[in-house]
C-alpha positions as CSV (number, residue, x, y, z in Angstrom):
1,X,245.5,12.5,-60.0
2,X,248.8,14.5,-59.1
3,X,252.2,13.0,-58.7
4,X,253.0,15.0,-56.0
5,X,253.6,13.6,-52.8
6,X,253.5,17.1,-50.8
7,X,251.7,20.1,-52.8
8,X,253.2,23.7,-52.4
9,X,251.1,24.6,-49.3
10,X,250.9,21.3,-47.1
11,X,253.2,20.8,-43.9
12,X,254.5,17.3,-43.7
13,X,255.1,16.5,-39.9
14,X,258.4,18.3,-38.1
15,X,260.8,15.1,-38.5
16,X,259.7,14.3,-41.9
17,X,259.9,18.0,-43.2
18,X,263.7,18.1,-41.5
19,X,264.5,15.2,-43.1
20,X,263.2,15.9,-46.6
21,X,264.9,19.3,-46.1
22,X,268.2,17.8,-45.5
23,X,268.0,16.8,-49.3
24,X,267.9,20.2,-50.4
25,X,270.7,20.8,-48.5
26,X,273.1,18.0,-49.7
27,X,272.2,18.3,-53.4
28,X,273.0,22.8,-52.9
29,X,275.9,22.9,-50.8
30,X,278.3,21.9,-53.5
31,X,277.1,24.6,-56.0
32,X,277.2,27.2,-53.0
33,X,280.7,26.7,-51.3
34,X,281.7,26.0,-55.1
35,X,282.0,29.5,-56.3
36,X,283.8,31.1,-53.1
37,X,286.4,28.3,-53.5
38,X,286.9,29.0,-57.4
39,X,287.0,32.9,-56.9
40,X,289.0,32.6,-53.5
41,X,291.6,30.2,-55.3
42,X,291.6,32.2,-58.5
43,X,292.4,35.4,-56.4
44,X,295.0,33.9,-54.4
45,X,292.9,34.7,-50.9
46,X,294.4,33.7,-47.9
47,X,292.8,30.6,-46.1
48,X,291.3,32.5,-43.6
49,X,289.2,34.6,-46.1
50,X,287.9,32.0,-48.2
51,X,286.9,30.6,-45.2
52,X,284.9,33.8,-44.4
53,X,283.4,33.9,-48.5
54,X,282.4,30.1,-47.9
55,X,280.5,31.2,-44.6
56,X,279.0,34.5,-45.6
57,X,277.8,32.7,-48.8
58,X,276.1,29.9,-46.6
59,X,274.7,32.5,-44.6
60,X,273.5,34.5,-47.1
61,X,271.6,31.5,-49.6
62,X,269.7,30.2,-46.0
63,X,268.7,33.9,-45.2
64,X,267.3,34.4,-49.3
65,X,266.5,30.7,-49.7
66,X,264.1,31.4,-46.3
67,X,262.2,35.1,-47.6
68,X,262.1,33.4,-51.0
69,X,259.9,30.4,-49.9
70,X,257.9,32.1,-47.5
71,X,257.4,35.1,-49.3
72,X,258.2,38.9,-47.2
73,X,254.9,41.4,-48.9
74,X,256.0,41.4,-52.7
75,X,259.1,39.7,-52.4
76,X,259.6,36.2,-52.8
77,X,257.8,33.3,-55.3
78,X,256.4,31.2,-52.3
79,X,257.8,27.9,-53.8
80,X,260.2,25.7,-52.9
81,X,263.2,27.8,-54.4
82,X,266.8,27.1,-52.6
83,X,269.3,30.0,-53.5
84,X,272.8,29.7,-54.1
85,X,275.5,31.6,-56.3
86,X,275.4,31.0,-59.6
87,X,278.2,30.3,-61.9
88,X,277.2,33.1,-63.9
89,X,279.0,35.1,-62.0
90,X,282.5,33.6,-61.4
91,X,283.9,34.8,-64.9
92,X,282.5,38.3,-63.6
93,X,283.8,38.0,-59.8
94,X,287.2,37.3,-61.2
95,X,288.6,39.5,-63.6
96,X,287.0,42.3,-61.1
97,X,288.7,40.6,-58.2
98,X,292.0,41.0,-60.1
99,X,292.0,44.8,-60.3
100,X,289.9,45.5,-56.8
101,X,289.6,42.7,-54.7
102,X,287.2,41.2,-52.9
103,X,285.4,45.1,-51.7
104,X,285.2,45.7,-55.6
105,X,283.5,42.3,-56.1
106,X,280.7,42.9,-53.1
107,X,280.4,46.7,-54.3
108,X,280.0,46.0,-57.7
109,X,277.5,43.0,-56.6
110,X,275.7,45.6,-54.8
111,X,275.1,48.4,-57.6
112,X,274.9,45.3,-60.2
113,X,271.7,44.1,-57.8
114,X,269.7,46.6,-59.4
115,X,269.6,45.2,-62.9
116,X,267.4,42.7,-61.5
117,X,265.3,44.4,-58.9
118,X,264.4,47.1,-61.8
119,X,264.3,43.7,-64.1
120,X,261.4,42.2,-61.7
121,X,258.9,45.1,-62.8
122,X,259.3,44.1,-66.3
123,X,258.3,40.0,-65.8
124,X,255.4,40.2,-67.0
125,X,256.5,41.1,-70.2
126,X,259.1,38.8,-70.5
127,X,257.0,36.2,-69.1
128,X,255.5,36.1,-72.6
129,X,258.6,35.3,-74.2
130,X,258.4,31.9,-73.0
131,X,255.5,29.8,-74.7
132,X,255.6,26.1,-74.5
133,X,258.5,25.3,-77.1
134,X,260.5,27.6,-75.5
135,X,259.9,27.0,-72.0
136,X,260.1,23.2,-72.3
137,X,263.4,23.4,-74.4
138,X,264.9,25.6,-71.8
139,X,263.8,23.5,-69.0
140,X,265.4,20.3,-71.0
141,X,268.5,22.6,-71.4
142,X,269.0,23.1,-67.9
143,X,268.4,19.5,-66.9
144,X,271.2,18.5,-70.0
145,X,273.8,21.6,-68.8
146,X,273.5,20.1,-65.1
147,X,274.2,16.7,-66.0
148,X,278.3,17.1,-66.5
149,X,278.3,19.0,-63.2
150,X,277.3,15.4,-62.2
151,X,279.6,13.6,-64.2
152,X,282.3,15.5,-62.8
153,X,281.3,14.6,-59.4
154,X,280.9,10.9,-59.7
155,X,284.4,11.0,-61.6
156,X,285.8,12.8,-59.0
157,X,287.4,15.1,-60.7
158,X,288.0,18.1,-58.1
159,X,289.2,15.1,-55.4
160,X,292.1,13.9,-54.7
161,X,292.0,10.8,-57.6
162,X,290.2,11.8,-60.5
163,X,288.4,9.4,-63.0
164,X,289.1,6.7,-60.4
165,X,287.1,3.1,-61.3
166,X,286.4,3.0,-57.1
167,X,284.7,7.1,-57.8
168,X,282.3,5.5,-60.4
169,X,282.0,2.2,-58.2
170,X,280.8,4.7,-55.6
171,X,278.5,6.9,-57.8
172,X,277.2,3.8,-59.6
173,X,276.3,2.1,-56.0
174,X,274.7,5.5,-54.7
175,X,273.0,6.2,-58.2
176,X,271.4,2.2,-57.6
177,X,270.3,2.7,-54.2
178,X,268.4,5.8,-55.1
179,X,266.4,4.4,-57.8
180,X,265.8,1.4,-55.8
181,X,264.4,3.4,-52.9
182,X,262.4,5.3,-54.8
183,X,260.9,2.8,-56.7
184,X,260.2,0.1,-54.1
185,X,260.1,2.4,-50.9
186,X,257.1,3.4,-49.4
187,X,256.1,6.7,-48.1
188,X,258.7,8.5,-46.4
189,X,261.7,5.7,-47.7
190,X,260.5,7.1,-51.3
191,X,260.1,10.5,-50.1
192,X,263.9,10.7,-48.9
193,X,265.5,8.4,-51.2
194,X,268.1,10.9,-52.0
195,X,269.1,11.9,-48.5
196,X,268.8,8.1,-48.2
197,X,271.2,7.4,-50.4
198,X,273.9,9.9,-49.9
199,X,273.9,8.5,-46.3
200,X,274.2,4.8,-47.1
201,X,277.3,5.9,-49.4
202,X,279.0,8.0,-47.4
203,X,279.3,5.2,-44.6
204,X,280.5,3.1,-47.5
205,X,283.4,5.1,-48.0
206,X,283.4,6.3,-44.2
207,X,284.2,2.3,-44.0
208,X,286.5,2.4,-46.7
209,X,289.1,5.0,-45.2
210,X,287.6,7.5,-47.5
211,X,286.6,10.5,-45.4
212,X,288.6,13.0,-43.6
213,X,288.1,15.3,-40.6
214,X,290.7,17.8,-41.0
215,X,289.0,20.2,-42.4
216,X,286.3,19.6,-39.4
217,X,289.2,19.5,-36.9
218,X,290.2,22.9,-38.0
219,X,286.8,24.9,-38.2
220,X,285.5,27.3,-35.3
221,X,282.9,26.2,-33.7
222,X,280.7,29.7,-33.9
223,X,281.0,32.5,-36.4
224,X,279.1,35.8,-36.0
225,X,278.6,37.2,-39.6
226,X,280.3,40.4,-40.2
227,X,278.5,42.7,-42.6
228,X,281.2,44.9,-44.6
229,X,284.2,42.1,-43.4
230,X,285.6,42.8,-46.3
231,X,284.7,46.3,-46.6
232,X,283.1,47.7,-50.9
233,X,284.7,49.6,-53.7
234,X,282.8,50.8,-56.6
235,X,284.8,50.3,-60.2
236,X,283.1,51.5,-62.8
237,X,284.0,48.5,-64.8
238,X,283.1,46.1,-62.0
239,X,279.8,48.1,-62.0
240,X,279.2,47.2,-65.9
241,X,280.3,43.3,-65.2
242,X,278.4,42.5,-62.9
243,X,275.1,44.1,-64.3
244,X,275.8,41.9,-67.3
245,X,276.3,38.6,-64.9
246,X,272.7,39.6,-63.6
247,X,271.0,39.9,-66.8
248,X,272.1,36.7,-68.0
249,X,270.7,35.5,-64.4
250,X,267.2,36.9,-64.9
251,X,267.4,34.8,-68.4
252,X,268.6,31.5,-66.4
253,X,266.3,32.3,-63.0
254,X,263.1,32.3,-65.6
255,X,264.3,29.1,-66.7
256,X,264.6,27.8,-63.4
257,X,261.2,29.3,-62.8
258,X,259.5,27.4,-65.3
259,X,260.8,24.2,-64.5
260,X,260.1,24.9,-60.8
261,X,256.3,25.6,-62.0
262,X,256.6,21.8,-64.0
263,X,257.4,19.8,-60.8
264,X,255.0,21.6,-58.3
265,X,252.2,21.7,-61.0
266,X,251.9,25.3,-60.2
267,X,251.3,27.8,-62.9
268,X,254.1,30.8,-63.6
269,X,252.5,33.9,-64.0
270,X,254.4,37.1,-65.1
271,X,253.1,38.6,-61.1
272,X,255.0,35.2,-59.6
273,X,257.5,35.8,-61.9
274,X,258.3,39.5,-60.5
275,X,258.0,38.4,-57.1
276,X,260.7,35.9,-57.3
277,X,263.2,37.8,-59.6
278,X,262.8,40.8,-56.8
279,X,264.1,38.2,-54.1
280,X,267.0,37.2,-56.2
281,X,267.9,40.8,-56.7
282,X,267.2,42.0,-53.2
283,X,268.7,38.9,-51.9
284,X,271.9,39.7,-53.8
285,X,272.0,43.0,-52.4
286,X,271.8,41.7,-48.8
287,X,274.2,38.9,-49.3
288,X,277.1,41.7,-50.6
289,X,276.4,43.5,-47.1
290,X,277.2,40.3,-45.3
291,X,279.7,39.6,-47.4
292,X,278.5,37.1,-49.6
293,X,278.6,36.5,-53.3
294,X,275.1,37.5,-55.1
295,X,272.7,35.1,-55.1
296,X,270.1,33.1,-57.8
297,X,267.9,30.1,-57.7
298,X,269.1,26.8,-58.2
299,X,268.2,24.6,-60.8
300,X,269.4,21.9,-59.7
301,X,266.6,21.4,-56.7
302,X,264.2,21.3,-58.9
303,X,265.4,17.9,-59.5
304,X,265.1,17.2,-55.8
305,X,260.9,18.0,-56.3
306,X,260.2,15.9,-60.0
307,X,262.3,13.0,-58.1
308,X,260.7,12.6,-55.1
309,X,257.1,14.9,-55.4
310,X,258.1,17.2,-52.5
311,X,257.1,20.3,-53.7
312,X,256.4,22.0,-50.1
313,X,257.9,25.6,-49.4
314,X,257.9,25.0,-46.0
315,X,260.1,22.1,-46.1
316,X,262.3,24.3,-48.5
317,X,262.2,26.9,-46.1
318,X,263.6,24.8,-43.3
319,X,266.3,24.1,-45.7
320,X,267.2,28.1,-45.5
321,X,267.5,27.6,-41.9
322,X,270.0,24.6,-42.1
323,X,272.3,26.9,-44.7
324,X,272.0,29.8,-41.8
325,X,272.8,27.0,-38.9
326,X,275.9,25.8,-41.6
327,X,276.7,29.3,-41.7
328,X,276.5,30.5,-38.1
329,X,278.6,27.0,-37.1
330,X,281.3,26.5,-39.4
331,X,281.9,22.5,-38.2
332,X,278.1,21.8,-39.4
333,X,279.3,23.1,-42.9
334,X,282.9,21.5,-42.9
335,X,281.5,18.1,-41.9
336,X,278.9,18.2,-44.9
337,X,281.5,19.2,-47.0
338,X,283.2,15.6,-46.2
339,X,281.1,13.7,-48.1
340,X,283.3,12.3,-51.1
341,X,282.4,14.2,-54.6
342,X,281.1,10.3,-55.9
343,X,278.2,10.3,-53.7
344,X,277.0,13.2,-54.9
345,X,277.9,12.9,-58.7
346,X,275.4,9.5,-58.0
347,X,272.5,11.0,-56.3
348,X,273.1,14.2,-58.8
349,X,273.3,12.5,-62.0
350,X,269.1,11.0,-61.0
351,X,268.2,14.6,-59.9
352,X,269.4,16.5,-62.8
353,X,268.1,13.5,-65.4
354,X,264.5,14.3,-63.9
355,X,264.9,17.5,-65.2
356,X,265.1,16.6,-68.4
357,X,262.7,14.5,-68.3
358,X,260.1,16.8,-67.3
359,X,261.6,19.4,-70.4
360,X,261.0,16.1,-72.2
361,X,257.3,16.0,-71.0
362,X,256.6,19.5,-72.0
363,X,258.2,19.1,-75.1
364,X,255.5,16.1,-75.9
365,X,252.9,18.3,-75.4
366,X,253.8,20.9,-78.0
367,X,252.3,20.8,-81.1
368,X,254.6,19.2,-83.8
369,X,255.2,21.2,-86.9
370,X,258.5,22.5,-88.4
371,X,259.0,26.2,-87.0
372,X,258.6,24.4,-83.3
373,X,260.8,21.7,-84.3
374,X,263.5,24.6,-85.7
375,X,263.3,26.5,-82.5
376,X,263.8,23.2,-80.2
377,X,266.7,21.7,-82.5
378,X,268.5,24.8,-82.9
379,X,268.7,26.3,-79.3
380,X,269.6,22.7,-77.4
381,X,272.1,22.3,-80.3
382,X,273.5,25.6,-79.6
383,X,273.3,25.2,-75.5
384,X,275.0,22.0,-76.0
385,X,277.8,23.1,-78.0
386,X,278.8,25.8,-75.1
387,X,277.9,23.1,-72.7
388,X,280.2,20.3,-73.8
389,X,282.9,22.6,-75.4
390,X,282.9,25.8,-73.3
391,X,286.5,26.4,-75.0
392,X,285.0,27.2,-77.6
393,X,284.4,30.7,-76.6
394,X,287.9,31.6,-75.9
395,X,288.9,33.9,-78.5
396,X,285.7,35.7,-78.1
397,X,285.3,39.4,-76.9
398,X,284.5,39.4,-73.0
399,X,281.6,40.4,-73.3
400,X,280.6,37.7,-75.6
401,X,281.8,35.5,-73.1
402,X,280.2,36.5,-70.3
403,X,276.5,36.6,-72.0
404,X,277.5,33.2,-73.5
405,X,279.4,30.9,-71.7
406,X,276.5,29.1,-70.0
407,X,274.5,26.4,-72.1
408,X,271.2,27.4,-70.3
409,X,271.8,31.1,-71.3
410,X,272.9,30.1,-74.9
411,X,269.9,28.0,-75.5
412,X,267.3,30.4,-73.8
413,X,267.8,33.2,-75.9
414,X,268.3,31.5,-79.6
415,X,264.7,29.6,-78.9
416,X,263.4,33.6,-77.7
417,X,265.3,34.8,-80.7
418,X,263.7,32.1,-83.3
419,X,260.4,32.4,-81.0
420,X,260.2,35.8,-82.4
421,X,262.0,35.9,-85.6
422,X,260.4,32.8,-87.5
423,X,257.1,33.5,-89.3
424,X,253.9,31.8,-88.1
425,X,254.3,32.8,-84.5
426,X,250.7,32.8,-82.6
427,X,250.5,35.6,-79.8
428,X,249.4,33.8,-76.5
429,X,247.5,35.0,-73.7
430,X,249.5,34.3,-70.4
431,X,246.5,32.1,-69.2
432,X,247.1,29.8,-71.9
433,X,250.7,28.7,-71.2
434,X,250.5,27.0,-68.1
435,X,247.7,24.6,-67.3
436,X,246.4,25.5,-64.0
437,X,247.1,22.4,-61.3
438,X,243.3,21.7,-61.0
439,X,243.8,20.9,-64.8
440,X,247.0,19.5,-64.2
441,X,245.8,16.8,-61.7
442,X,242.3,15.9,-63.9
443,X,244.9,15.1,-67.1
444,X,247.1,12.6,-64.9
């Protein structure tokens, strides 16, 4: 029997699907303002233009995150996929940014976009990279890379008090509250437990003095996007950085992929593959023109899905729409970014746990001998190290450093690497790495 509350293709009623969407929302608008804060305040922008990165890059993610879950002819997975910028791309944005700006950045985004849109034709292919021991250990890498992000959050180490007792008071609370409503609630309560729980801590801080609405105060009420705001450049060197950022994407977007296919019981095929890879690399090309950073899936909504079995795209979908809304209506978007960093460091630490545990759950069903046990052990041990060390990276070449300085990236390619290199390795068909949902539902 399956686990999942809402399969791929059903359509919960309006209220419920708005509501379940909101989750998506809450648990991908850190990640997505995230990156235009870091490059803007790493550049030295002026207020006003990271003010016009954070809503281009709203705009852009609700736009991608909408063609990616609903699916425009080959483009797009048709699962519930929210898009956001990755990290992957910070180390690249910046040292570009230095010598060009920001029109060096969204050029270089632009030309870079290619790697993956000529990538997407190849899926298939590297679809058969991934069989079972590496696909589960890369799906229990991203789950274990995600859960500092979490840490961070319930510390509140970006705020105005890090590693504050009241932060992990507040995380601990929220973190309680979920669990209990998704254990004991029924129905929708269970559905929306994180949503749930982000909103019962935030009016426990709201009541504590917590919250402010400055930033809310401050924001325009409408913004028209303004493709080429910032106008492009084309730096060789940008060109070259960014192209790099984007293969190490396709490498973490499979990932994402894979895990994605675990919580919606749907199996990956090299032909889904292609058509979600094209959407991040067309979608990266339209967010440069409106002025956005480029663009990739999010692992961390995957956790949304195993936790509360809402795998509908259309639900997801609406979620695109609320990033557009944030985006077209700055207060919308300042007012969610009120909510203290502890409530989401508690509802994140459950989400990104589930992750693992589903990496976990594909790892049981591997069969146990001592080349899969070498290719599990050595590529988490190896994503961890970058994970909980990044420093360790620092007197690398930059190149190194860009292909290496994310633990999902790290781990993904040494269990491809030993995948390939270690003797005894079986060729499988592409049927025979995913068990079909019909299958899927008749084992649980």
């Amino acid at each position: 029997m399956s686990k999942l509350l809402y399969g791929v293709e059903d359509k919960p009623p309006v209220v419920t699907s708005i509501l379940l969407a909101a989750q998506h929302l809450l648990a991908a608008l850190g990640g997505i303002i995230a990156v235009p804060l870091v490059v803007g305040g790493a550049l030295k922008l002026p207020a006003d233009q990271v003010v016009a990165l954070i809503n281009a890059a709203l705009l852009g993610s609700g736009i991608v995150t909408f063609i990616q879950c609903r699916g425009v002819g080959p483009v797009g997975i048709k699962l519930p996929c929210v898009m956001g910028t990755s990290f992957a791309f910070v180390g690249a944005a910046i040292s570009v940014g230095f010598s060009g700006g920001v029109p060096a950045i969204l050029g270089s985004s632009l030309v870079g976009s290619l790697v993956m849109i000529v990538g997407s034709f190849f899926m298939p292919q590297i679809r058969k990279l991934f069989p079972h021991a590496v696909t589960g250990t890369v799906v229990t890498m991203i789950g274990l890379s995600l859960v500092p992000v979490a840490v961070n959050w319930a510390a509140g180490t970006f705020g105005p008090n890090p590693n504050d007792p009241a932060n992990l008071a507040i995380a601990g609370f929220v973190l309680v509250t979920v669990i209990a409503l998704v254990q004991f609630g029924k129905g929708i309560v269970s559905a929306s437990a994180v949503v749930l729980g982000i909103l019962i801590g935030y009016i426990v801080c709201l009541s504590l003095g917590m919250i402010s609405f400055e930033q809310v105060e401050k924001a325009s009420l409408f913004a028209l996007p303004q493709p080429f705001h910032f106008g492009m450049s084309f730096p060789i060197a940008g060109i070259v950085a960014m192209s790099i950022a984007f293969m190490v994407t396709i490498v973490e977007t499979t990932g994402s992929f894979m895990a994605l296919g675990a919580a919606t019981e749907t199996k990956i095929t090299g032909k889904k593959l292609s058509a979600g890879i094209l959407c991040d690399g067309v979608g990266s090309a339209l967010a440069s023109v409106v002025s956005a950073p480029p663009v990739s899936t999010f692992a961390q909504n995957v956790g949304v899905v195993s936790l509360t079995g809402i795998a509908s795209r259309y639900v997801v979908a609406i979620t695109g729409v609320m990033l557009i809304l944030a985006g077209l209506f700055p207060k919308l978007g300042a007012l969610i970014v009120t909510i203290p960093q502890p409530v989401l460091g508690g509802a994140g630490l459950m989400m990104f746990a589930m992750i693992i545990s589903a990496g976990i759950g594909m790892l049981g069903k591997v069969e146990h001998n001592k080349r899969n046990s070498l290719i599990i052990a050595v590529a988490v041990g190896c994503g961890l190290a970058v994970t909980v060390k990044p420093e360790i990276l620092s007197q690398m070449p930059h190149f190194i450093k860009e292909v290496f300085h994310s633990g999902i990236t790290v781990g993904a390619l040494v269990a491809v690497a030993l995948n390939l290199i270690l003797p005894g390795r079986e060729t499988e068909e592409e049927e025979e790495h995913e068990v079909s949902p019909e299958l899927a539902r008749e084992a649980a």
